[in-house]
N, C-alpha and C positions, 0 to 999 in steps of 0.2 A: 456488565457484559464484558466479556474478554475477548482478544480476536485469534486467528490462528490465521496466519498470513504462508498462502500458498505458493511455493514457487514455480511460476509458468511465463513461458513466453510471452512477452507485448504483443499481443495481436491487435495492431490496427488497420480498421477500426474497432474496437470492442463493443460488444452490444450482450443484450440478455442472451440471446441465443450461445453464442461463445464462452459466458459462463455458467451457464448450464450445463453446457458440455463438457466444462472443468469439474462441476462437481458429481456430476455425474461418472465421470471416468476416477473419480479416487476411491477407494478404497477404505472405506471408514474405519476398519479394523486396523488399520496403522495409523492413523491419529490419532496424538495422545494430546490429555487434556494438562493442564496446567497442574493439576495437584499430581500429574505424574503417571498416571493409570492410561492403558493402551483398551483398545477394542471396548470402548464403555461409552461412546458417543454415537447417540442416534439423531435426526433430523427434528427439530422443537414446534421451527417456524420461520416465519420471513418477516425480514424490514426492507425497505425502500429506501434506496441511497441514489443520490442524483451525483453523474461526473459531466463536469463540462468541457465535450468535447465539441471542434468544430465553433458554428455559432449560435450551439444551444447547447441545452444537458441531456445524458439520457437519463432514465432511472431502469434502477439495478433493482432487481428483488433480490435482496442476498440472505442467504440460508443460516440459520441461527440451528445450532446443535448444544445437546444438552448429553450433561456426564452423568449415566445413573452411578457412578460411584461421590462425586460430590456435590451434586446435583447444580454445579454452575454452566450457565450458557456461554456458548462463544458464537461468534459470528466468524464464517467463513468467508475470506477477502484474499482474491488475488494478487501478485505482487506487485502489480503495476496501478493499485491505489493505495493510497496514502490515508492510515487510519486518520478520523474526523478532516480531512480536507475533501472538498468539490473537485478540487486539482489535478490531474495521475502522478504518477511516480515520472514517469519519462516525463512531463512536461514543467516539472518542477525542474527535476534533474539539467533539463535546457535554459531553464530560469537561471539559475545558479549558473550555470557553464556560462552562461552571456556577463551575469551580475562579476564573473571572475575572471573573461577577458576584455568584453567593450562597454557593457551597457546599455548595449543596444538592443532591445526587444521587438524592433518593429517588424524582425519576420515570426515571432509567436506570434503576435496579437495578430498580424495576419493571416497564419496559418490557423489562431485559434480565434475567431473574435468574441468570442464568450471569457478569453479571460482576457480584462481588461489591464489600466495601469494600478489601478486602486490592489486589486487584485497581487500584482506581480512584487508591487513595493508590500502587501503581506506578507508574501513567503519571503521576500527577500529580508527582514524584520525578524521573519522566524527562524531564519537562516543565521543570520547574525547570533543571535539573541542564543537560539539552541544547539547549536548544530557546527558553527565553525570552527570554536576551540577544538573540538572533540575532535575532527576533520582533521586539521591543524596535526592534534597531539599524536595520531597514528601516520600523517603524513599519508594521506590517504587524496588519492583522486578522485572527487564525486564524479559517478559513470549510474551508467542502469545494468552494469553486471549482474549475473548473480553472485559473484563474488563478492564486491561491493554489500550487498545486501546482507550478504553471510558474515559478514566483518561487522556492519552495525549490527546483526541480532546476536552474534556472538560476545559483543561489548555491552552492548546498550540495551539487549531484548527488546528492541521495538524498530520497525521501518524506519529508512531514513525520511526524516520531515515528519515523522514522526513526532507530536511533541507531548499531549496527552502522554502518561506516566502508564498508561490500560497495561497490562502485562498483556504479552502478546509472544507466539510462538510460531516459527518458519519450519516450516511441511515442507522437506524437500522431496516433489513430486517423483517416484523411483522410475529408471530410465530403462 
């Protein structure tokens, strides 16, 4: 499965209702799929994705669309999660902003208590590991822009923290 990563405001708190109304309000016929073709993507089905926010998860039923021109599915994900992480994008993004001025996390984990230290020293691992030369090499600020974001899919074609290799495509939602 592939994803196609939408660009929308953080709305928190986020819940099903809030992305329902994301996918409801796009316009399918300007969604193009990975092999390149526009308006060939209809609605397939749904998976179950858990984010942890808060000090629990919610789960997401999120919408799987499929191309009748080459018959691959994507999953439609907003920009504020981060393909295969529990994590969101803004609370990773605060991860990394602490990991790069103090180290000090103890108001996430208070503000979030579902992600814990186990938790935080992962992204901070995958951060390292994936993500900071690349950072580094464009001299780039980690923020929760959309600019930011349009800069790694524009480099890297995939979210940032992003580490999975999934080919993935940013839907900038028209304004």
């Amino acid at each position: 499965m592939l994803m196609i990563t939408i660009s929308t405001d953080f709305c928190n708190p986020f819940s099903q209702d809030s992305y329902e109304n994301l996918i409801n309000s796009l316009q399918f016929h300007q969604l193009t799929c990975t092999c390149g073709h526009s308006a060939c993507l209809t609605i397939h089905g749904y998976y179950d994705r858990n984010i942890k926010v808060d000090d629990h998860s919610i789960l997401l039923h999120i919408c799987r669309v499929k191309c009748s021109h080459c018959n691959t599915t994507h999953a439609l994900l907003p920009s504020f999660i981060v393909p295969y992480s529990q994590v969101s994008f803004p609370d990773q993004v605060d991860i990394i902003s602490c990991y790069e001025n103090s180290g000090n996390y103890s108001d996430i984990m208070e503000r979030t208590p579902s992600i814990d230290e186990n938790c935080i020293h992962s992204i901070i691992r995958r951060y390292i590991h994936h993500w900071l030369q690349r950072i580094l090499s464009f001299q780039l600020s980690v923020s929760t822009s959309l600019t930011f974001i349009q800069i790694c899919f524009l480099h890297y074609r995939r979210q940032f923290m992003q580490v999975k290799k999934t080919p993935n495509i940013l839907f900038l939602t028209p304004t």
